[in-house]
N, C-alpha and C positions, 0 to 999 in steps of 0.2 A: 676214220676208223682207228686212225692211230694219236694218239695221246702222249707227246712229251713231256709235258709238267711234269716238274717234281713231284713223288707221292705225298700223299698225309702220312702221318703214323699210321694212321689207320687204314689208310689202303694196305702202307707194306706189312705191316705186321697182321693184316690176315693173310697173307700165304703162308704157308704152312712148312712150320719147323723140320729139319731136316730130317728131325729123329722120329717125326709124324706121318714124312713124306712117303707114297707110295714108290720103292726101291728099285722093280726090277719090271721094265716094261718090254713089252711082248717082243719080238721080233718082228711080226706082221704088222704090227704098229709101227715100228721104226721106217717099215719098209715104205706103208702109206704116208708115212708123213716127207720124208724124202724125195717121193714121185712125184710131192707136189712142189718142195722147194728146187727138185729138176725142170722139171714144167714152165716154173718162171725165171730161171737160171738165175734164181737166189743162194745157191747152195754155193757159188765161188766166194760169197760173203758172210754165208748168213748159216748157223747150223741149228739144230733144238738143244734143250739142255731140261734137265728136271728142276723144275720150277720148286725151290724152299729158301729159305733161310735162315740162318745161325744167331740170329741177335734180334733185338727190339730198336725201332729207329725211334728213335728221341725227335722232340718236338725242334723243328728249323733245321734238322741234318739231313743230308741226301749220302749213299753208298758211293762212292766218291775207285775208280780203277784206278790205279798208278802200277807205271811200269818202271823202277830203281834202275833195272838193270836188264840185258833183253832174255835173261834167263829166269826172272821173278815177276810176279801181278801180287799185288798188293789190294785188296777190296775193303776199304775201310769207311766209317762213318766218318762223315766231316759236318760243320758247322757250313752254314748256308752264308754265311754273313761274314764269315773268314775266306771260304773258298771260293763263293760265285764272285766276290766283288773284283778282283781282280785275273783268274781263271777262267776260258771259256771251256766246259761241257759240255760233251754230245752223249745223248742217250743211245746206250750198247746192251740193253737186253731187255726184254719185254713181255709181258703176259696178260692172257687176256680175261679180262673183269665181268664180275656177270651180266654187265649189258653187253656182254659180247663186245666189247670194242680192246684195243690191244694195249696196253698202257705202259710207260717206259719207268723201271723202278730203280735201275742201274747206269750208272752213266761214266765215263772214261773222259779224264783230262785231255784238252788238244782240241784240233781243229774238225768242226763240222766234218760229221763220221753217214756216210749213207745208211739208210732205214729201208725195213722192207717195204717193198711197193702194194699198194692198197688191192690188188687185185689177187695178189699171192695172200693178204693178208684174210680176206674175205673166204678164198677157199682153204687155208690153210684153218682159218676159225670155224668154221663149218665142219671139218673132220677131227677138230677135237670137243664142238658140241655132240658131235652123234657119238663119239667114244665115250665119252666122259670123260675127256683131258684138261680138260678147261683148265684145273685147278691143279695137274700134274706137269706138263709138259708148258715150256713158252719157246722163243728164237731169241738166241743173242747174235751180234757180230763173233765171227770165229778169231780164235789167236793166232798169230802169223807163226808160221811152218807145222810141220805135216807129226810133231813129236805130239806125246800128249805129258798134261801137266797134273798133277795133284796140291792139289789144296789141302791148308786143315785150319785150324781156327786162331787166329792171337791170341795169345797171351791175355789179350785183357777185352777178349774176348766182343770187342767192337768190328770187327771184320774176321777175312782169311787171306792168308800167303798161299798162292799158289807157284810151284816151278818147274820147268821143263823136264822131262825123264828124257835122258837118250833113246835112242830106239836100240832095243832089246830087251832095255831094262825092266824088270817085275816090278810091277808097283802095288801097292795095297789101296782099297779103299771103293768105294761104292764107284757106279758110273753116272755121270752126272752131264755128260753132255756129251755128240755126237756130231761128226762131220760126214758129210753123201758125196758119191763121187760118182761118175758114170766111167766104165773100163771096159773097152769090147764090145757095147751097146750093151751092158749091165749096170744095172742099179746096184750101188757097194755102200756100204756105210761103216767109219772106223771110230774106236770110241778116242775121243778127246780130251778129255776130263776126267778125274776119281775123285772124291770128297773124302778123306781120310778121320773120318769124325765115324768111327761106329753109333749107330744109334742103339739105344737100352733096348731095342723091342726088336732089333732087326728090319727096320720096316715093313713093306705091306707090298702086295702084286697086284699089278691093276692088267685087267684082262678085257 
């Protein structure tokens, strides 16, 4: 059910552009989708994030993570034949295709990174067939500590910089990914991520 390979072009560039992407997801969605990565105690690893992206992947490049420094992520396209030949990748973010099986389109420099386990991945697919998330929501590996980051786009527009906000600090920009916690014997979830790319149409609500 889960799928490593690198994508085609054409797998990644049919998900769907940021500024296309469905913006602002329910709260009782969040809620069900978290109960399930509690359930199989994937959520210490593993969080959801809104499934788009910002560019067209060019033929023999993979979205390539790098961390400069531990206060920036870097997500840029790379050449397949510059970077696998001597770098190992592990696939860090994933979504699932309409054979319903999970496919990995994002992938982080370094050493073998664990993946969700196929049983969390079956029921966690099955609750965004019946939503209609298929093509809105996927799972990445979460970033280390509990701050959250904003991204926005390069300059030359082949990835995005994202970097750490202190905690307190206001940040601007859409929510783009989500961390689940259990406190109390409560279900919590806190946002992660902000995409700081407004889009032209404001995006869309998916209910």
């Amino acid at each position: 059910m889960l799928d490593r390979s690198f994508p085609t072009p054409g797998q990644y560039n049919s998900i769907r552009h940021f500024d296309v992407q469905f913006h602002h997801i329910l709260p009782e969605l969040l809620q069900g989708i978290g109960e399930i990565l509690v359930k199989y105690q994937m959520h210490f690893e593993f969080g959801a994030f809104l499934l788009h992206r910002h560019s067209e992947l060019c033929a023999g490049s993979v979205m390539v993570q790098t961390n400069p420094d531990p206060e920036t992520e870097i997500c840029r396209m790379e050449l397949l034949e510059n970077r696998y030949s001597h770098r190992s990748l592990s696939p860090c973010s994933f979504y699932m295709n309409a054979a319903r099986r999970f496919k990995a389109f994002e992938y982080k420099e370094g050493p073998d990174m664990a993946v969700p386990g196929e049983e969390f991945l079956e029921e966690f697919g099955s609750f965004l067939h019946i939503h209609q998330l298929g093509d809105v929501i996927g799972v990445s590996t979460l970033p280390p500590g509990d701050e959250q980051w904003v991204e926005t786009v390069l300059a030359d527009g082949q990835g995005t910089i994202a970097r750490r906000i202190p905690h307190g600090q206001a940040s601007p920009g859409v929510v783009t990914e989500w961390a689940f916690f259990v406190q109390d014997g409560a279900l919590g979830y806190k946002e992660m991520r902000k995409c700081d790319a407004p889009p032209e149409g404001g995006g869309h609500v998916r209910s």
